[in-house]
PDB file of N, CA, C, O and CB in Angstrom:
ATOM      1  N   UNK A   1      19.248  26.939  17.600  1.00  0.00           N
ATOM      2  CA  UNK A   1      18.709  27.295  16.300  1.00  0.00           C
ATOM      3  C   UNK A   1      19.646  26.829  15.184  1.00  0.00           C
ATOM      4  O   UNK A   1      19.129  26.639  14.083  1.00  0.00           O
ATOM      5  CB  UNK A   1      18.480  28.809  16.212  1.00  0.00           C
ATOM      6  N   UNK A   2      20.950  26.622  15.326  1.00  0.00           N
ATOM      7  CA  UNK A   2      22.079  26.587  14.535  1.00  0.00           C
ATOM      8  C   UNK A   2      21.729  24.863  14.267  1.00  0.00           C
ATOM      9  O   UNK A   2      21.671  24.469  13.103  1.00  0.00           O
ATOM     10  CB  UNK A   2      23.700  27.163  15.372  1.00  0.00           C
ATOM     11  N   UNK A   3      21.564  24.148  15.111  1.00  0.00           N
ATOM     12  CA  UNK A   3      20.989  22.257  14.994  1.00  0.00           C
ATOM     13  C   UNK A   3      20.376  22.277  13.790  1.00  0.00           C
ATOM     14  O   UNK A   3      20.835  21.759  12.772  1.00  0.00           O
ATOM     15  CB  UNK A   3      19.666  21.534  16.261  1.00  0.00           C
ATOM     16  N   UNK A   4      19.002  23.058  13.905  1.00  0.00           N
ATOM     17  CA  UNK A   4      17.992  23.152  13.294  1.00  0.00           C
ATOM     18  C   UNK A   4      18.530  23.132  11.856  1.00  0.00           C
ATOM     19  O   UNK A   4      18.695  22.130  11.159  1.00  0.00           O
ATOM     20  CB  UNK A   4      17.215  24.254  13.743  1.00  0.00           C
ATOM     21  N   UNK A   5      18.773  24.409  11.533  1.00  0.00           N
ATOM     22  CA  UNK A   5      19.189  24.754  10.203  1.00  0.00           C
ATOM     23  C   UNK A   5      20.291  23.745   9.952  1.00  0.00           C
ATOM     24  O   UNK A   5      20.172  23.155   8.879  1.00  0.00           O
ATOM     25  CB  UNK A   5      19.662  26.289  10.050  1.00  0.00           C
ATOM     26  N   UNK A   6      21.394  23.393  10.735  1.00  0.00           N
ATOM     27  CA  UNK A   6      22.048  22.198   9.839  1.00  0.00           C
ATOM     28  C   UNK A   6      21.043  20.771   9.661  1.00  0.00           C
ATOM     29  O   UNK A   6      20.994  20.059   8.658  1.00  0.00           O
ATOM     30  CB  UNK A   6      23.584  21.699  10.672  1.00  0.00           C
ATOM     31  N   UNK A   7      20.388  20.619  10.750  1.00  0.00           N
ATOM     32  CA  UNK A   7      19.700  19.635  10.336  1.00  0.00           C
ATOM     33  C   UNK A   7      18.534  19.552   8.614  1.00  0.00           C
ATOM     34  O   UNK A   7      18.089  18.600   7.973  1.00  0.00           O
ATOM     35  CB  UNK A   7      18.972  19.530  11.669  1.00  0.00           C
ATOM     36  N   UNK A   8      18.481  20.360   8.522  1.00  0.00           N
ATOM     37  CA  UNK A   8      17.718  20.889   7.375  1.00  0.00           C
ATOM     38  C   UNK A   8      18.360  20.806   6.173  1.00  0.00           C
ATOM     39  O   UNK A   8      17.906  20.527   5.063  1.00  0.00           O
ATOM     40  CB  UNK A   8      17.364  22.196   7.534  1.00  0.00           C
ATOM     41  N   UNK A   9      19.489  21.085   6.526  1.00  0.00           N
ATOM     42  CA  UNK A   9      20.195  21.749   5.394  1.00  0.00           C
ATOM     43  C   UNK A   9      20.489  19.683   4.473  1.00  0.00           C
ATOM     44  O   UNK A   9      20.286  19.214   3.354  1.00  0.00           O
ATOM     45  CB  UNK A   9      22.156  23.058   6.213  1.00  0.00           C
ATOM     46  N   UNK A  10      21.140  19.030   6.069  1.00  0.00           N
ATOM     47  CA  UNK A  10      21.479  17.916   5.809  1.00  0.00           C
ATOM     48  C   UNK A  10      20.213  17.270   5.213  1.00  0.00           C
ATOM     49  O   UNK A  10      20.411  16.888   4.060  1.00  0.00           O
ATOM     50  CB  UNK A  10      22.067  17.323   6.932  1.00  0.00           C
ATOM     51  N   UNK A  11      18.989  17.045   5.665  1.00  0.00           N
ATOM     52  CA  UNK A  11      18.230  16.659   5.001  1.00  0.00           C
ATOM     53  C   UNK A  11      17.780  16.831   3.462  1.00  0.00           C
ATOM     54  O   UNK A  11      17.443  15.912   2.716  1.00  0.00           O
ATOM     55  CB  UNK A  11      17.629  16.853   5.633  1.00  0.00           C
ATOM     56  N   UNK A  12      17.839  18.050   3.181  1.00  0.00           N
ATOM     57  CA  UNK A  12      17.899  18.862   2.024  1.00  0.00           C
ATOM     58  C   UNK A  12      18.845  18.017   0.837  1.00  0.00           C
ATOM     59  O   UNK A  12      18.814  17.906  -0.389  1.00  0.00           O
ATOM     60  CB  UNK A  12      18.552  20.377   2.486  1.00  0.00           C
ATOM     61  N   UNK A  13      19.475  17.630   1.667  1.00  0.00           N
ATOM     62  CA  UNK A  13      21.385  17.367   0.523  1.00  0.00           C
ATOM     63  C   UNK A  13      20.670  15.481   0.388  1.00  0.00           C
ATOM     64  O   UNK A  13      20.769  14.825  -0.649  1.00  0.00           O
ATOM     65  CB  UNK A  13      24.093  17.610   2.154  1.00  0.00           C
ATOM     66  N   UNK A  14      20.158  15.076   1.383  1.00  0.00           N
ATOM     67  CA  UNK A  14      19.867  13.528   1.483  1.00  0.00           C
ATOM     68  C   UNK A  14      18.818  13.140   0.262  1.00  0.00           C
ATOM     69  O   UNK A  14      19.016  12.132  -0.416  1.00  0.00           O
ATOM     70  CB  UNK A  14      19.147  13.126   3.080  1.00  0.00           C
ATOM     71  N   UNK A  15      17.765  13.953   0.049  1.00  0.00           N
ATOM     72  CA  UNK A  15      16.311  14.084  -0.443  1.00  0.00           C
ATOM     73  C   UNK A  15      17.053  14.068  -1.635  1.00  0.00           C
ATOM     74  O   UNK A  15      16.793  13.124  -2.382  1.00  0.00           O
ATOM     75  CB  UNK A  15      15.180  15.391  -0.036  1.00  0.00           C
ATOM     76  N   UNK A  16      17.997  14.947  -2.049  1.00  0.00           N
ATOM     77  CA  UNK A  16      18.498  15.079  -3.626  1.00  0.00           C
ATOM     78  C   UNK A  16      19.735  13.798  -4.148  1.00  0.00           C
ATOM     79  O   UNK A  16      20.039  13.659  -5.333  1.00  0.00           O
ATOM     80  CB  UNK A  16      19.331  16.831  -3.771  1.00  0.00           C
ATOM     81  N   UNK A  17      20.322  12.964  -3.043  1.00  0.00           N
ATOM     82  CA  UNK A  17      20.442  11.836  -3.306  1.00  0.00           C
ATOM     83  C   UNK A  17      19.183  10.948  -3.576  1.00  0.00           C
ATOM     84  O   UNK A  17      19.507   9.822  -3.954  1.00  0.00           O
ATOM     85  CB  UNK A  17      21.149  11.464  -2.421  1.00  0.00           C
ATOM     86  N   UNK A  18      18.187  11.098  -3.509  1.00  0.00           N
ATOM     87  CA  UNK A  18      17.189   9.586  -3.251  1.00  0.00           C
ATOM     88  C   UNK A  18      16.789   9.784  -5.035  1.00  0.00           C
ATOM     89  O   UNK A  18      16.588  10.815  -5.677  1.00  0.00           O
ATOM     90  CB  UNK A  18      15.296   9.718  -1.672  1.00  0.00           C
ATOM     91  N   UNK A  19      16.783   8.510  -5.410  1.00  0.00           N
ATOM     92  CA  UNK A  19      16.348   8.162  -6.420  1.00  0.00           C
ATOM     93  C   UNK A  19      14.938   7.712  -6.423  1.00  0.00           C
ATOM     94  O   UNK A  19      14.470   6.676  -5.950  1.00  0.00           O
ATOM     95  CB  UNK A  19      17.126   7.379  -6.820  1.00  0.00           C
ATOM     96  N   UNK A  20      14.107   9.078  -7.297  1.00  0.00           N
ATOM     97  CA  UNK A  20      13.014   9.084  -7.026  1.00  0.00           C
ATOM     98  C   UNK A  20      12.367   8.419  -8.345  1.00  0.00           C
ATOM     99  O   UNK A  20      12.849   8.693  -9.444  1.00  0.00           O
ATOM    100  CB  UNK A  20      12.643  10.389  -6.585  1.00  0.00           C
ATOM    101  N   UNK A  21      11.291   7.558  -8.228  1.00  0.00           N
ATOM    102  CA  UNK A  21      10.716   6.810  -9.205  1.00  0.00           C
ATOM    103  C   UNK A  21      10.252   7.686 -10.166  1.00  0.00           C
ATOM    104  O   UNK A  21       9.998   8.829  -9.787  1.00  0.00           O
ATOM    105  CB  UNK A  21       9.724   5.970  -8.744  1.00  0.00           C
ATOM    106  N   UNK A  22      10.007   7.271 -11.861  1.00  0.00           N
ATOM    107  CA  UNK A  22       9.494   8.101 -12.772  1.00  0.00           C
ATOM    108  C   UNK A  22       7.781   8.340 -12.669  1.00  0.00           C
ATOM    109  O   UNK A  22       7.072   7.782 -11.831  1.00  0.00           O
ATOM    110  CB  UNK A  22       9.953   7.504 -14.103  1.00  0.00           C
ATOM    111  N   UNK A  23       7.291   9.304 -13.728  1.00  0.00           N
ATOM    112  CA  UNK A  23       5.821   9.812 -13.370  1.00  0.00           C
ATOM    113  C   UNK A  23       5.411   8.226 -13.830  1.00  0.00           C
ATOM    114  O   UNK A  23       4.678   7.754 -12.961  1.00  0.00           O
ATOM    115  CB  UNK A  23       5.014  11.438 -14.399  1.00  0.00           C
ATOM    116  N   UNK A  24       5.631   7.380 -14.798  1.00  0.00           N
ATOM    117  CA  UNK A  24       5.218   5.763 -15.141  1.00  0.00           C
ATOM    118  C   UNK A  24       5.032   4.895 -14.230  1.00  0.00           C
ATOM    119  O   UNK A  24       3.951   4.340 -14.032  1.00  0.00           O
ATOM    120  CB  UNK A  24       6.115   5.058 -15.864  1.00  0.00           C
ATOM    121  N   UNK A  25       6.276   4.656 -13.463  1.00  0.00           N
ATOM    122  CA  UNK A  25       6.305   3.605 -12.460  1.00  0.00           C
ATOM    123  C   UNK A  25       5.909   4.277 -11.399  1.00  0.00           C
ATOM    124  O   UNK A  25       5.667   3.380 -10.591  1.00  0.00           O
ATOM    125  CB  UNK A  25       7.578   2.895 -12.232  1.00  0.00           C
ATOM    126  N   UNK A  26       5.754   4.983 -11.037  1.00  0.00           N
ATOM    127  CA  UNK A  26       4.480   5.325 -10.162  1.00  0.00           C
ATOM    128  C   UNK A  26       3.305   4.980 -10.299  1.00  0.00           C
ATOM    129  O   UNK A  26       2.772   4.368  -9.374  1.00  0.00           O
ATOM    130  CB  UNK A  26       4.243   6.407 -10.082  1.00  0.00           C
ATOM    131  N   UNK A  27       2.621   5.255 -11.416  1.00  0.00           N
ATOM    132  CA  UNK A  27       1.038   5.047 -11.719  1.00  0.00           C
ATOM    133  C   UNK A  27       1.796   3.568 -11.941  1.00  0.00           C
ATOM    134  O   UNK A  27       1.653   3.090 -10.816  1.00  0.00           O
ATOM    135  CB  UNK A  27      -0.037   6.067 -13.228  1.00  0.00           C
ATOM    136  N   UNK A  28       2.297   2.868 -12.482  1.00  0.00           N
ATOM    137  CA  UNK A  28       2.640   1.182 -12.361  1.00  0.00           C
ATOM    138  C   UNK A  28       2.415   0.841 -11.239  1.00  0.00           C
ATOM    139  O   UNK A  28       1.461   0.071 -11.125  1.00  0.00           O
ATOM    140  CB  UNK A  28       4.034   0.650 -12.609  1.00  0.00           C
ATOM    141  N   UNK A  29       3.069   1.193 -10.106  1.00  0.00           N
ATOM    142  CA  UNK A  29       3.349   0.859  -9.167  1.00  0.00           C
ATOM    143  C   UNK A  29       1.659   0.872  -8.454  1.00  0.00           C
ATOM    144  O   UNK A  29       1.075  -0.044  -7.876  1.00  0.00           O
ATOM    145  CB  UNK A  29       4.567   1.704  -8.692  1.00  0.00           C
ATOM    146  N   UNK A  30       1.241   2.118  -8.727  1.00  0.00           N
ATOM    147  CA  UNK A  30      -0.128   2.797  -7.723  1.00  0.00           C
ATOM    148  C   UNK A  30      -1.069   1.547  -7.803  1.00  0.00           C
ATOM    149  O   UNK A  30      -1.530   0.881  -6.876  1.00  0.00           O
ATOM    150  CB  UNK A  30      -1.097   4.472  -8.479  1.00  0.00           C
ATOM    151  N   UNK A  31      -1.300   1.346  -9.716  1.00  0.00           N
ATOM    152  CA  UNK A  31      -1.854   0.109  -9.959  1.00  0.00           C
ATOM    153  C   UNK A  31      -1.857  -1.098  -9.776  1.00  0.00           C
ATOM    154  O   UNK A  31      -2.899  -1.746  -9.864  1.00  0.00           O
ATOM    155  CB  UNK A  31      -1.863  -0.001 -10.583  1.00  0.00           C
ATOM    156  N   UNK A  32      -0.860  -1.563  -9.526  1.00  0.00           N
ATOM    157  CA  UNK A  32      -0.488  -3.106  -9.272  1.00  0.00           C
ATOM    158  C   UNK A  32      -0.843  -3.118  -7.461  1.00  0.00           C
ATOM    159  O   UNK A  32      -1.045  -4.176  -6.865  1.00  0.00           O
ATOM    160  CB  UNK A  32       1.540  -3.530  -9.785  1.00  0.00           C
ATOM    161  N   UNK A  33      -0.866  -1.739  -6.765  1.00  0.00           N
ATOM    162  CA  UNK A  33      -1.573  -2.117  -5.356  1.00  0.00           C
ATOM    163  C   UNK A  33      -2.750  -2.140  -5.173  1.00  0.00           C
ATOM    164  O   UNK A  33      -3.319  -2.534  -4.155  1.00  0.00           O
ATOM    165  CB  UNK A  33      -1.317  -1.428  -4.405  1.00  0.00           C
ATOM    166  N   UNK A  34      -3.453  -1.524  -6.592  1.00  0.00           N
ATOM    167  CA  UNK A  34      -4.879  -1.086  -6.282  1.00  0.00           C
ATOM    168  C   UNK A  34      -5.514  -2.881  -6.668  1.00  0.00           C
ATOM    169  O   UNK A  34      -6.459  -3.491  -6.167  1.00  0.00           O
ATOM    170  CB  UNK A  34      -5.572   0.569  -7.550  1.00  0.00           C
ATOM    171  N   UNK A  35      -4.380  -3.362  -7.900  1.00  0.00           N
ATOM    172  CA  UNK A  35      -5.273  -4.195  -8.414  1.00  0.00           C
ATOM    173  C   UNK A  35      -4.799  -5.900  -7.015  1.00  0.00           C
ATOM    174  O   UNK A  35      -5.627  -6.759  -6.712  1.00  0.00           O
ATOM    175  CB  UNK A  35      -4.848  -4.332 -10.580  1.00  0.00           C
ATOM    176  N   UNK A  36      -4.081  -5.880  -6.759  1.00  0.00           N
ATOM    177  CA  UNK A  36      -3.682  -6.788  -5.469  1.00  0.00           C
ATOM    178  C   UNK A  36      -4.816  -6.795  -4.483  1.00  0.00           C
ATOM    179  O   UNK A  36      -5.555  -7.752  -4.252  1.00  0.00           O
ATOM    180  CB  UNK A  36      -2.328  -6.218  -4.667  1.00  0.00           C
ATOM    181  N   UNK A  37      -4.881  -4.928  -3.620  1.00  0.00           N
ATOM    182  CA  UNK A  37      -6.014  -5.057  -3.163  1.00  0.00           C
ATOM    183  C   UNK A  37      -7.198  -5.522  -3.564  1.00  0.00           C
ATOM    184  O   UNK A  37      -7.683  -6.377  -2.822  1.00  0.00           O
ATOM    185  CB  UNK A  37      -6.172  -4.299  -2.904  1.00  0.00           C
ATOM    186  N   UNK A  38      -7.796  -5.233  -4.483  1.00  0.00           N
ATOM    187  CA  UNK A  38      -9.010  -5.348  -5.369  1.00  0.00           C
ATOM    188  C   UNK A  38      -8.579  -7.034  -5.293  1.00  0.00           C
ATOM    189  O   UNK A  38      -9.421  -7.617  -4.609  1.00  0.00           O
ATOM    190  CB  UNK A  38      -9.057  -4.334  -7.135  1.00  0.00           C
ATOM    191  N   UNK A  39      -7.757  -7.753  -5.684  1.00  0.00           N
ATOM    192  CA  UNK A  39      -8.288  -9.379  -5.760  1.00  0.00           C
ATOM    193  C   UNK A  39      -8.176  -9.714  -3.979  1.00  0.00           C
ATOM    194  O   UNK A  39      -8.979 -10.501  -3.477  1.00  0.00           O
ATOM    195  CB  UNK A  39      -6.948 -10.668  -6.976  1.00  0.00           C
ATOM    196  N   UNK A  40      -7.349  -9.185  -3.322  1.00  0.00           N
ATOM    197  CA  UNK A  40      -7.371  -9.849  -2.224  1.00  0.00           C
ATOM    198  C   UNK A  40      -8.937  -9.555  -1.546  1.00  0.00           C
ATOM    199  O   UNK A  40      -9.418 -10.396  -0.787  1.00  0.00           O
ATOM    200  CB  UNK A  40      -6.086  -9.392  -1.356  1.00  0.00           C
ATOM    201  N   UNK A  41      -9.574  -8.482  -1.833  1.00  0.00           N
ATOM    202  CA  UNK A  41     -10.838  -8.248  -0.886  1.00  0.00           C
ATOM    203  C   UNK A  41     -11.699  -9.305  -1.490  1.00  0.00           C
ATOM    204  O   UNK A  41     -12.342 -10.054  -0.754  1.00  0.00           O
ATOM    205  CB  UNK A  41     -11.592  -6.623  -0.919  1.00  0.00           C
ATOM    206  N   UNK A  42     -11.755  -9.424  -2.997  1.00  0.00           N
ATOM    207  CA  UNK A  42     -12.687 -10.474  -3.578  1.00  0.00           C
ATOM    208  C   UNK A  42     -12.275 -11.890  -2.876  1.00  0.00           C
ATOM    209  O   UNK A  42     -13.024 -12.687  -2.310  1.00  0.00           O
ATOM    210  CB  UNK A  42     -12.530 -10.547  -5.309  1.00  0.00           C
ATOM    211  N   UNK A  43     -10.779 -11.974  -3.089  1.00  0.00           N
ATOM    212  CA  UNK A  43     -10.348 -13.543  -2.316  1.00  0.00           C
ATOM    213  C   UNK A  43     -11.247 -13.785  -0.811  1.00  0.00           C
ATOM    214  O   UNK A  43     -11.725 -14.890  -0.553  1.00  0.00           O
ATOM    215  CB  UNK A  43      -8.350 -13.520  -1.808  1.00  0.00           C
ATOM    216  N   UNK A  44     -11.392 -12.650   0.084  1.00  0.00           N
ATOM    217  CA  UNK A  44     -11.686 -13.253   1.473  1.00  0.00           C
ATOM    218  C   UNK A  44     -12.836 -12.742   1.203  1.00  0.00           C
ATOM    219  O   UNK A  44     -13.617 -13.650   1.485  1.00  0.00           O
ATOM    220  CB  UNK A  44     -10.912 -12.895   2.901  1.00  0.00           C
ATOM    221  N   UNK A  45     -13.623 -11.588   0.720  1.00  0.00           N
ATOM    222  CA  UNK A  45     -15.100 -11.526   0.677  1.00  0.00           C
ATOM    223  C   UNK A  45     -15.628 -13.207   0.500  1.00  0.00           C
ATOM    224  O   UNK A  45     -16.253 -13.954   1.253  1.00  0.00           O
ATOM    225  CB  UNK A  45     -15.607 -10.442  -0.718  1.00  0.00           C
ATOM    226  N   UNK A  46     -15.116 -13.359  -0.702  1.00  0.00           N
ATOM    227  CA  UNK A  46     -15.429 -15.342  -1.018  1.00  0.00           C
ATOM    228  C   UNK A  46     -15.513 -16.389  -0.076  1.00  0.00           C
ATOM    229  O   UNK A  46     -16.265 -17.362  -0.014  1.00  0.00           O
ATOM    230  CB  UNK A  46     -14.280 -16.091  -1.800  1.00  0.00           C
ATOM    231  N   UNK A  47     -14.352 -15.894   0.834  1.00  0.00           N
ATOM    232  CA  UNK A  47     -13.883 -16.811   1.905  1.00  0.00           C
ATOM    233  C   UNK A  47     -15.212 -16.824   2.760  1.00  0.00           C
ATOM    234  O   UNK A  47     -15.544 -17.747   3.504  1.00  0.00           O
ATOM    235  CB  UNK A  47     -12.450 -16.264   2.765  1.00  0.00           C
ATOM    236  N   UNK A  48     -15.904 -15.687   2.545  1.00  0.00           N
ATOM    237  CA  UNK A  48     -16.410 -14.838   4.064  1.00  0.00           C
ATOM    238  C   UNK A  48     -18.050 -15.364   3.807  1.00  0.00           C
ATOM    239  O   UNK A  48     -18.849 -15.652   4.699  1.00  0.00           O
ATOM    240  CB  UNK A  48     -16.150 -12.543   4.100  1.00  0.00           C
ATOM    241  N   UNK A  49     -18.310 -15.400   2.245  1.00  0.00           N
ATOM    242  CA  UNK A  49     -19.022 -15.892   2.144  1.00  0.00           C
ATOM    243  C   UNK A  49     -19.625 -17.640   1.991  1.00  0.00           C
ATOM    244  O   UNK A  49     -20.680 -18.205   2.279  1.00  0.00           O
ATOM    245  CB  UNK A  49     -19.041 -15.199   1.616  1.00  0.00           C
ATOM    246  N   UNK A  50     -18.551 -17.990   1.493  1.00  0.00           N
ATOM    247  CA  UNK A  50     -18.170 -19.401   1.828  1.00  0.00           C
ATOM    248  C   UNK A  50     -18.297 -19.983   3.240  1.00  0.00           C
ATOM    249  O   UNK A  50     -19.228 -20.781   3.352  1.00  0.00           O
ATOM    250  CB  UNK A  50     -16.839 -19.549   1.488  1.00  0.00           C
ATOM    251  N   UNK A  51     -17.823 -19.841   3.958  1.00  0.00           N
ATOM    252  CA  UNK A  51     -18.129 -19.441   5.548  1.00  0.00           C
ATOM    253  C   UNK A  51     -19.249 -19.318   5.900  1.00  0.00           C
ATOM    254  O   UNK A  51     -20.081 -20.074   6.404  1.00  0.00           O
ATOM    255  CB  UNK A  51     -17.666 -18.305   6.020  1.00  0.00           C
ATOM    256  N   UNK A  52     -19.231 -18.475   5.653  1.00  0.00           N
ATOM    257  CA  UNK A  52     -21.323 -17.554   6.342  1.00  0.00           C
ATOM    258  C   UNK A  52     -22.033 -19.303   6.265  1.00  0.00           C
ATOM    259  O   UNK A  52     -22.160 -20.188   7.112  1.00  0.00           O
ATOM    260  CB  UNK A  52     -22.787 -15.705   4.261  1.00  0.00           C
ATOM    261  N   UNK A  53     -22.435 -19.179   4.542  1.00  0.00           N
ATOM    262  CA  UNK A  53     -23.151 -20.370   3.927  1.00  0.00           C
ATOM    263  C   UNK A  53     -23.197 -21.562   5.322  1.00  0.00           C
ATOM    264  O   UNK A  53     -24.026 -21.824   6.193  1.00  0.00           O
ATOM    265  CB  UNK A  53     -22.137 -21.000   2.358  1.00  0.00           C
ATOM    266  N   UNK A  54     -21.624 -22.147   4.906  1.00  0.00           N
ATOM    267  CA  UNK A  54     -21.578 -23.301   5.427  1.00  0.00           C
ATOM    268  C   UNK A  54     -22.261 -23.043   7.385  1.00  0.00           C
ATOM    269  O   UNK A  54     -23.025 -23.858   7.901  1.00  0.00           O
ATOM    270  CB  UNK A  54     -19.787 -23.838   5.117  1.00  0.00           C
ATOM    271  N   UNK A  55     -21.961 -22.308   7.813  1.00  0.00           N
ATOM    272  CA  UNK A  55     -22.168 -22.256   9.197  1.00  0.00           C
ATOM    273  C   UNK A  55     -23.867 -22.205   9.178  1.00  0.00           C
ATOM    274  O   UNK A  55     -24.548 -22.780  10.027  1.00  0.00           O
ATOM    275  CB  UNK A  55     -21.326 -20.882   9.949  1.00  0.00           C
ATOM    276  N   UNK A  56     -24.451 -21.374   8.002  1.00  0.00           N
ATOM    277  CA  UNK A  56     -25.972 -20.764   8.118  1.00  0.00           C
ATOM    278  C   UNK A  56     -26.258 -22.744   7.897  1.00  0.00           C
ATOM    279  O   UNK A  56     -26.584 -23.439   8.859  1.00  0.00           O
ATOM    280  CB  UNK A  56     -26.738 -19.131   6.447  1.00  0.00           C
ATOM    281  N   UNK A  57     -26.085 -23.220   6.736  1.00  0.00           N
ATOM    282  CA  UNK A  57     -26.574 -24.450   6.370  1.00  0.00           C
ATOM    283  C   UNK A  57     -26.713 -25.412   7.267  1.00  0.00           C
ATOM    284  O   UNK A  57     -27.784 -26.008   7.379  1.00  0.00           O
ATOM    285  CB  UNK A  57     -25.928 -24.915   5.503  1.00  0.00           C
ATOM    286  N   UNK A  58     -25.393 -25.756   8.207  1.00  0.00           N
ATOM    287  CA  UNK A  58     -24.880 -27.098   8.341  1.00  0.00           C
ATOM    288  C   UNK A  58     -25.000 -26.554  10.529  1.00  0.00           C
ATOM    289  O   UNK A  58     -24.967 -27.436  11.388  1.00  0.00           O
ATOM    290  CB  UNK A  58     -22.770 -27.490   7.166  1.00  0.00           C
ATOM    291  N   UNK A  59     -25.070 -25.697  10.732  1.00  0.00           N
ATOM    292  CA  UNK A  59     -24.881 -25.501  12.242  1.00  0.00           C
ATOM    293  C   UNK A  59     -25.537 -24.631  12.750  1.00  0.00           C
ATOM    294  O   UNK A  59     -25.735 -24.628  13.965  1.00  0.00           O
ATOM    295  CB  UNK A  59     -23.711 -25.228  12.655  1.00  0.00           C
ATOM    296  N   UNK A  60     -26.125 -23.495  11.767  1.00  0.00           N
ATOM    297  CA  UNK A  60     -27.550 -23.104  12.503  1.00  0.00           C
ATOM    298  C   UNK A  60     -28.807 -23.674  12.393  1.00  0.00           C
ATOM    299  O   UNK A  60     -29.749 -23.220  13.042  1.00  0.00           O
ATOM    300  CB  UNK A  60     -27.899 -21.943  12.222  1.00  0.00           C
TER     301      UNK A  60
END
């Protein structure tokens, strides 16, 4: 039981070293993945449809 609680304790002391990002660069941050995702699905949706086309046209 004695592990435990030092282990805790140590964790405790680690968490208050970590340099935690501000409430800004967070929502910065949140955004710039949402908007990455958001072009990458359009990039290969395109791809996907680009694709489709050519196979429906030229080989079915």
């Amino acid at each position: 039981m004695q592990k435990i609680i030092q282990f805790i304790k140590e964790a405790k002391a680690e968490l208050a070293k970590v340099n935690w990002p501000t409430k800004q660069q967070t929502i910065n941050y949140t955004l710039i993945v949402i908007g990455i995702s958001l072009a990458m699905a359009f990039f290969l949706g395109g791809l996907d449809f680009i694709f489709e086309y050519i196979l429906k046209t030229f080989i079915i």
